[in-house]
C-alpha positions in Angstrom: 119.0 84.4 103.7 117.4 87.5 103.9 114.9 86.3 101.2 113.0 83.5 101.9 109.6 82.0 100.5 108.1 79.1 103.6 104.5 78.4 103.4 102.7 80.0 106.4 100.2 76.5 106.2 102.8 74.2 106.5 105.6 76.0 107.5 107.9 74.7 105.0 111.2 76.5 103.3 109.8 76.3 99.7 112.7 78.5 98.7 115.5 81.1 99.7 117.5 83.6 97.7 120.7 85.8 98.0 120.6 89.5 98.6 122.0 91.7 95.7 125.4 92.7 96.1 126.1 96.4 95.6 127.7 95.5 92.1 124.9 94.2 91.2 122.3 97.1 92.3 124.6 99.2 90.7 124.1 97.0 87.1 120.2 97.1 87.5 120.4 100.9 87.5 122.9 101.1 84.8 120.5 98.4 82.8 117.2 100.4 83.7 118.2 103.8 82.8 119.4 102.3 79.4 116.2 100.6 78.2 114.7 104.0 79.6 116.8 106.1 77.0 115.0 103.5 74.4 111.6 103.1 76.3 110.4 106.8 76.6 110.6 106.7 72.9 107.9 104.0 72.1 104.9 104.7 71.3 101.7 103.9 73.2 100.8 101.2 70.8 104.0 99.7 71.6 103.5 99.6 74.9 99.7 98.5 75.1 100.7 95.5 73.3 103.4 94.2 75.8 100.9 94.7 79.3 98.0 93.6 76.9 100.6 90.0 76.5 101.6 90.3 80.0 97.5 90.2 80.9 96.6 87.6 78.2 99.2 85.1 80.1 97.7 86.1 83.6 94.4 85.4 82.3 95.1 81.6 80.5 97.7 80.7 83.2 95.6 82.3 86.4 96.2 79.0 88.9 99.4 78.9 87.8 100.1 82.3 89.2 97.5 82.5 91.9 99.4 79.7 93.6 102.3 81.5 94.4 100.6 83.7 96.4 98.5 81.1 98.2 102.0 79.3 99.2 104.4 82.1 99.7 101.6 83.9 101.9 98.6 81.9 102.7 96.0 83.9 100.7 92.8 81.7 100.4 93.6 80.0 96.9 90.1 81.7 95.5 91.1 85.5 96.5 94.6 84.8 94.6 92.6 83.6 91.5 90.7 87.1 92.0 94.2 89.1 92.7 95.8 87.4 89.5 93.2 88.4 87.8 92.5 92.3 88.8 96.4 92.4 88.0 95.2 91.8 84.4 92.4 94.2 84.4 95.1 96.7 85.7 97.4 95.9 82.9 94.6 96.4 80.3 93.4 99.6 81.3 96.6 101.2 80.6 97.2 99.5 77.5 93.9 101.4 76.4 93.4 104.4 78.6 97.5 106.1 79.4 97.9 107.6 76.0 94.2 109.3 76.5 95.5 110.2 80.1 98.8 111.7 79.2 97.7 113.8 76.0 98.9 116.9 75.7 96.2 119.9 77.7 95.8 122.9 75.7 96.1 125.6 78.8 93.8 128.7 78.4 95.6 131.9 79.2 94.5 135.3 79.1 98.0 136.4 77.5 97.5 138.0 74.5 99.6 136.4 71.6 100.2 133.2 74.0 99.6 129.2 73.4 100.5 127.2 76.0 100.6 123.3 76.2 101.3 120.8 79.1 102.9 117.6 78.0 103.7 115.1 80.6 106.9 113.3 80.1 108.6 110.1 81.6 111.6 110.9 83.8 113.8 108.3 84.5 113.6 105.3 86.7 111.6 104.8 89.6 112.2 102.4 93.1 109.1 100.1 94.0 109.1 99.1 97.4 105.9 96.7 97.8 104.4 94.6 100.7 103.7 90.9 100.6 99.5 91.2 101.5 99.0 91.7 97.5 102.1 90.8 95.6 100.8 90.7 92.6 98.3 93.6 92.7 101.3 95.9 94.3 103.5 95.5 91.2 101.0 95.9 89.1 99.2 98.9 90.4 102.6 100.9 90.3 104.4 99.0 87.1 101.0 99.0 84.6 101.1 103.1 84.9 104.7 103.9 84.7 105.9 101.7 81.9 102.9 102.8 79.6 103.9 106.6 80.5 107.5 105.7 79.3 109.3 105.5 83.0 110.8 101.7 83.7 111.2 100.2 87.5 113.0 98.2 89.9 111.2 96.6 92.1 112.1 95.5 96.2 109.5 93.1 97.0 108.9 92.2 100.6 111.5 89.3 101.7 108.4 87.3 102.3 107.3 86.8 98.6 110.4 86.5 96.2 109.2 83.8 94.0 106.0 86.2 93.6 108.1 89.2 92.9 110.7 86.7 90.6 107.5 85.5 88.3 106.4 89.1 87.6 109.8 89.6 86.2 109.6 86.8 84.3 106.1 87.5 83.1 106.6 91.1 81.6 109.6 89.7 80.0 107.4 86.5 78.3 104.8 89.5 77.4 108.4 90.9 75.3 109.3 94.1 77.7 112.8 95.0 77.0 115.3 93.3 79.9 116.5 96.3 81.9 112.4 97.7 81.8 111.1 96.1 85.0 113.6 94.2 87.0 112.9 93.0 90.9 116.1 93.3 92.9 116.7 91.6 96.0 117.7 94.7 97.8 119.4 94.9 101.1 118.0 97.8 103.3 121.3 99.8 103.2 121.3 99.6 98.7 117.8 101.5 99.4 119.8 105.1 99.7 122.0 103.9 96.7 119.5 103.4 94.4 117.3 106.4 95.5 120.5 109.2 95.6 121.4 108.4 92.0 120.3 111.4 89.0 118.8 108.3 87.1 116.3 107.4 89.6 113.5 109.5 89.3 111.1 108.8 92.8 110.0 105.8 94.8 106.9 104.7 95.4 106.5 102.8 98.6 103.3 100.6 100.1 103.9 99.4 103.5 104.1 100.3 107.6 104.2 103.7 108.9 108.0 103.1 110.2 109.6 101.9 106.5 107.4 105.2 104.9 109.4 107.4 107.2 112.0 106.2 107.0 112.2 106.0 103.0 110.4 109.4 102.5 112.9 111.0 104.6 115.7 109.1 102.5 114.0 110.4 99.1 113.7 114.3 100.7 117.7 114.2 101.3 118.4 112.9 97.5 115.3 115.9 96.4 113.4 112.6 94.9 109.4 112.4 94.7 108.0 109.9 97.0 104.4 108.5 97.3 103.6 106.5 100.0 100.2 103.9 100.9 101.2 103.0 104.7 98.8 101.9 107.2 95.1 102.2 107.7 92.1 101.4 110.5 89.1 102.0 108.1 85.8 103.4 109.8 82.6 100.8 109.0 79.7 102.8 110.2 76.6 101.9 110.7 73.4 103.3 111.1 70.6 102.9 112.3 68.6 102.3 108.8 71.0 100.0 107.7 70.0 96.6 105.8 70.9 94.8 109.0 71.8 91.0 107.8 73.5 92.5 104.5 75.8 94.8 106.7 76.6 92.3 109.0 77.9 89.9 105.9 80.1 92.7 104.5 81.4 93.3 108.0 82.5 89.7 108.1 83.9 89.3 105.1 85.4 93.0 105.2 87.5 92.2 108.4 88.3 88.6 107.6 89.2 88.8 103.7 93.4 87.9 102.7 93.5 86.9 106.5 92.4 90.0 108.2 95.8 91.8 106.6 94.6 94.5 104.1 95.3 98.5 104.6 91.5 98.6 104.0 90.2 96.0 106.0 87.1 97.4 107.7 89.0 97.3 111.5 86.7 99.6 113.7 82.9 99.0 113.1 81.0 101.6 114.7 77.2 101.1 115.3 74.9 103.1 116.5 72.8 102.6 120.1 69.8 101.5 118.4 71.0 98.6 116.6 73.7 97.6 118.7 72.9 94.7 120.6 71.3 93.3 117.5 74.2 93.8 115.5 76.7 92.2 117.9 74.6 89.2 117.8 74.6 88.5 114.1 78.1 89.6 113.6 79.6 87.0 116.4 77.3 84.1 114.8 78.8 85.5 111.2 82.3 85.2 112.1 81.9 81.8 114.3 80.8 80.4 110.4 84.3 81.3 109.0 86.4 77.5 108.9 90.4 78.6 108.7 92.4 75.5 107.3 94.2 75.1 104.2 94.3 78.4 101.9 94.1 75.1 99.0 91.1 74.2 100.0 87.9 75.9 98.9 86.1 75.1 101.8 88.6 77.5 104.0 87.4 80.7 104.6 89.8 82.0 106.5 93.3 82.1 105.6 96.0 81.9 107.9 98.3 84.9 108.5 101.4 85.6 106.0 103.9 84.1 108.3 104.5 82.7 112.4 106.0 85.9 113.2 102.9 87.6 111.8 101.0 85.6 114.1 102.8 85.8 117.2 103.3 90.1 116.5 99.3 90.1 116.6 98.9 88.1 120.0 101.4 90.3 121.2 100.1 93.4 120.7 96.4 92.0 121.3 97.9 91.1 125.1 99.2 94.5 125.2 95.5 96.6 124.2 93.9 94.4 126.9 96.9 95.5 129.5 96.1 99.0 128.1 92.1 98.3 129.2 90.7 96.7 126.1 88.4 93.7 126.3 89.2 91.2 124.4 86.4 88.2 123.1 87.2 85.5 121.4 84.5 84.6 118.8 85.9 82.6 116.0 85.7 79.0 115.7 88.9 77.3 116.8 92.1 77.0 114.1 94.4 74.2 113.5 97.2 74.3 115.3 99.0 74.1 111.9 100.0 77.0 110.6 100.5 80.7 111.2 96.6 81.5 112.6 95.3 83.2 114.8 91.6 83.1 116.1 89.1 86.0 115.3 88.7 88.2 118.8 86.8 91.2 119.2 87.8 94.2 121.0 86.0 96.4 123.2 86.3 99.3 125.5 88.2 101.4 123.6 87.5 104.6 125.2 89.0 107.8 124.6 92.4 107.0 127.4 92.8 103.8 125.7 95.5 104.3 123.5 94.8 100.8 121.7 91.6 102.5 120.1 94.7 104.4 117.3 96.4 100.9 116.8 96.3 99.2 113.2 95.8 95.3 114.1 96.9 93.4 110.8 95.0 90.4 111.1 91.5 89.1 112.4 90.9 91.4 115.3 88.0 93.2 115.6 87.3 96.4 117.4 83.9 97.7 118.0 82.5 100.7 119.2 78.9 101.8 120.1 78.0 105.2 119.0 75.1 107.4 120.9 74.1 108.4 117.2 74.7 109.2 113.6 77.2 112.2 115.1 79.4 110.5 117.5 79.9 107.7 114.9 81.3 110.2 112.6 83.3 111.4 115.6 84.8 108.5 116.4 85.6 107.8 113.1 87.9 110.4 112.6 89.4 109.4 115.8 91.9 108.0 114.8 95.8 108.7 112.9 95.0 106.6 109.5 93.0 108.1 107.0 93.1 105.5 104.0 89.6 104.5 103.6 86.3 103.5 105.3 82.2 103.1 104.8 78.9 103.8 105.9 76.5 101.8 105.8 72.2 103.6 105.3 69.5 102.7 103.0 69.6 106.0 102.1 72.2 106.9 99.7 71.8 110.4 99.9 72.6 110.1 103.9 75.1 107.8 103.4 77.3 110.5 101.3 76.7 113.0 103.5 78.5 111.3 106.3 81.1 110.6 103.8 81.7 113.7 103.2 82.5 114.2 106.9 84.9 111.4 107.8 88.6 112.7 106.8 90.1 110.0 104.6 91.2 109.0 100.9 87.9 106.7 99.7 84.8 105.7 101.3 82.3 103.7 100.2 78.4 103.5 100.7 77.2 99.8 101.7 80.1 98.3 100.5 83.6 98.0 103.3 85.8 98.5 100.3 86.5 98.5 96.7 89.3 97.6 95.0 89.4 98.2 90.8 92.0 99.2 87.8 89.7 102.1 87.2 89.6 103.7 90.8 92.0 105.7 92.5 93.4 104.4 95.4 95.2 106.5 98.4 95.2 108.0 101.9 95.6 111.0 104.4 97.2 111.5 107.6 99.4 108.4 108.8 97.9 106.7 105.7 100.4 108.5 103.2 100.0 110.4 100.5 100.1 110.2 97.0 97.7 108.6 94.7 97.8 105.2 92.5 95.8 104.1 89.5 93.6 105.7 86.9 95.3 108.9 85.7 96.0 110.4 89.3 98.4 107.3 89.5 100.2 107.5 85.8 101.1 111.4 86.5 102.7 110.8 90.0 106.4 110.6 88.3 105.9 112.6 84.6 107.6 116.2 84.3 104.5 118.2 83.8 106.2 120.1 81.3 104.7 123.8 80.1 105.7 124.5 76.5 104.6 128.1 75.5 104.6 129.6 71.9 104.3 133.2 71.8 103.8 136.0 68.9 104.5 139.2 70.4 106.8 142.5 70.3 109.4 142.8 73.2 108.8 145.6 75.6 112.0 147.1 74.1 
């Protein structure tokens, strides 16, 4: 079965599940499109209720939820209480804030005799394509914005996490969305072009590797269909020499080592500068030699095991080949059970400018770390590298800190903090990152016609 939920703790089968068959891709779309035709003509109040529902039940029933993500991919059981929960917050900020966001905008124009307006308008349906390292938050970052602007959307889920994906369903339909408004489909790769070259599909959002972006972007540009893409990322965590020293080394540790190690914006290359170095090494070995990986269940597990065997193998792989490429490699975690999918924290060194390693995205707990001569080459090496998705810099001095924001080229960094993740911040890359922009009203306007209706008083020229 192409579908299948195991348990990367125990390595048990929990549950498997068909792919769709062709007929029945084809009856999704047909379903879809027609609660569209009904959808687009709600009104906002209408909508807000139904995600308001859907969050109410996330937020009374929150274990329930959280444990499918702790069993289908090994998230610590307290991160999938938090990811259950910023689901909800995403829900509710549409409910209140999309009709604000997709009001009509009264354009000025210096046409004499001229009003023009810009009304943004659902299209149609749009393809989800998510990944299985959030599989809550995915759905809900791209579903919360396009059902409130009056789109509806099929979802393929990563194989990984079908019960996830399946209980999303379930829950928008509890919270009283029309069947045929969100419906997950357990889509074969080859239904991918089927879905995206028929008129009723409207764009597909995808979040995943750099090789399935490609590969569906190019698939969209052949049927003419919008695409957004959030692929890969090797955040930048920079720090300087004025840094709160025992404070940045606990968000380095937690912001490599959080869901596992496998986030887009894990903080994966730490840069430090020459004069706290040594010092910083130190405390961030003894830091991550604290972290006690064992049962996601169990609240005394901080870190979780990786989302599947194969995960965990791929990693040691390609950590074997950076060191036969010249890396370093230091193993400075405490030791993991030999149950489950784990892999002990290493860190990664001598990646100099011939080791190709150094532009690698390593999903899991690997880090790399690089010493910088100074406040310049940290910025250099930090835009050294394909991904552009986020990153941080860490100064006591805010007004420094920004300023070397300002110079590393990627979608969001943050100052003293290795990421941020909230219903009311954009969220988005450059580069091999992607491109495209989810959440807050850059995310509900990726698939409305921007439509321009003009009104004009005037004489024809003849």
């Amino acid at each position: 079965m192409a579908y299948a939920s195991v348990n990367p703790y125990t390595g048990e089968t929990l549950k498997t599940f068909p792919n769709a068959t062709e007929q029945e891709v084809k009856q999704a779309i047909d379903a879809a499109y027609e609660t569209f035709l009904q959808w687009r003509e709600t009104s906002f109040a209408e909508r807000a209720a139904i995600l308001n529902k859907a969050a109410s039940i996330l937020r009374h029933e929150t274990d329930k939820y959280a444990k499918y993500l702790t069993v289908e991919m090994g998230k610590l059981f307290s991160e999938a209480k938090l990811e259950t929960i910023l689901s909800a917050e995403i829900l509710e900020y549409y409910a209140k804030n999309a009709e604000k966001l997709l009001a009509p905008e009264k354009l000025p124009t210096d046409a004499q005799g001229v009003e023009a307006e810009l009304y943004h308008e659902p299209q149609g349906v749009l393809l989800a394509i998510e990944p299985w390292n959030f599989p809550f938050y995915q759905i809900a970052r791209i579903l919360a914005p396009q059902l409130s602007a009056g789109n509806t959307v099929l979802l393929k889920h990563a194989s990984n996490v079908p019960q996830s994906a399946n209980v999303f369903e379930q829950l928008m339909l509890e919270a009283g969305l029309p069947k045929g408004g969100f419906k997950n489909l357990y889509l074969a790769h080859e239904h991918t072009s089927l879905v995206l070259n028929d008129p009723r599909v409207c764009g597909v959002a995808l979040t995943g590797s750099e090789a399935a972006g490609a590969i569906v972007a190019a698939e969209a540009g052949k049927a003419l269909k919008k695409a957004t893409l959030e692929l890969g990322g090797a955040d930048a965590f920079v720090v300087l020499e004025d840094a709160d020293l025992q404070k940045t080394v606990d968000w380095a540790v937690m912001g490599r080592h959080w869901n596992g190690g496998q986030v887009c914006v894990s903080s994966k290359r730490l840069i430090v500068v020459d004069a706290i170095y040594d010092k910083f090494l130190e405390l961030y070995k003894a830091g991550v030699a604290k972290l006690k990986a064992g049962d996601p269940m169990d609240p005394e597990t901080t870190l979780a095991p990786l989302s599947s065997q194969k995960a965990a193998d791929d990693l040691k792989k390609q950590i074997e080949e950076a060191k036969a490429a010249g890396a370093e490699v230091e193993v400075i975690g405490a030791a993991v059970p030999e149950q489950g999918a784990f892999v002990q924290p290493v860190l990664m060194t001598n990646l100099h400018e011939n080791n190709e390693a150094r532009h690698w995205e390593f999903f899991g707990p690997v880090t790399q770390l690089y010493r910088a001569k100074d406040e310049a080459d940290a910025i250099r090496i930090a835009n050294d590298t394909p991904f552009g998705l986020g990153g941080s810099v860490f100064t006591k001095d805010h007004a420094r800190g920004v300023n070397v924001a300002k110079q590393i080229y990627t979608g969001m960094v943050y100052i003293n903090h290795p990421t941020m993740v909230k219903a009311d911040l954009p969220f988005g890359g450059v580069k091999h990152s992607g491109f495209g922009r989810e959440l807050i009203g850059l995310g509900i306007k990726e698939f409305v016609n921007h439509k321009l209706i003009g009104v004009a008083d005037i004489d024809a020229p003849f």
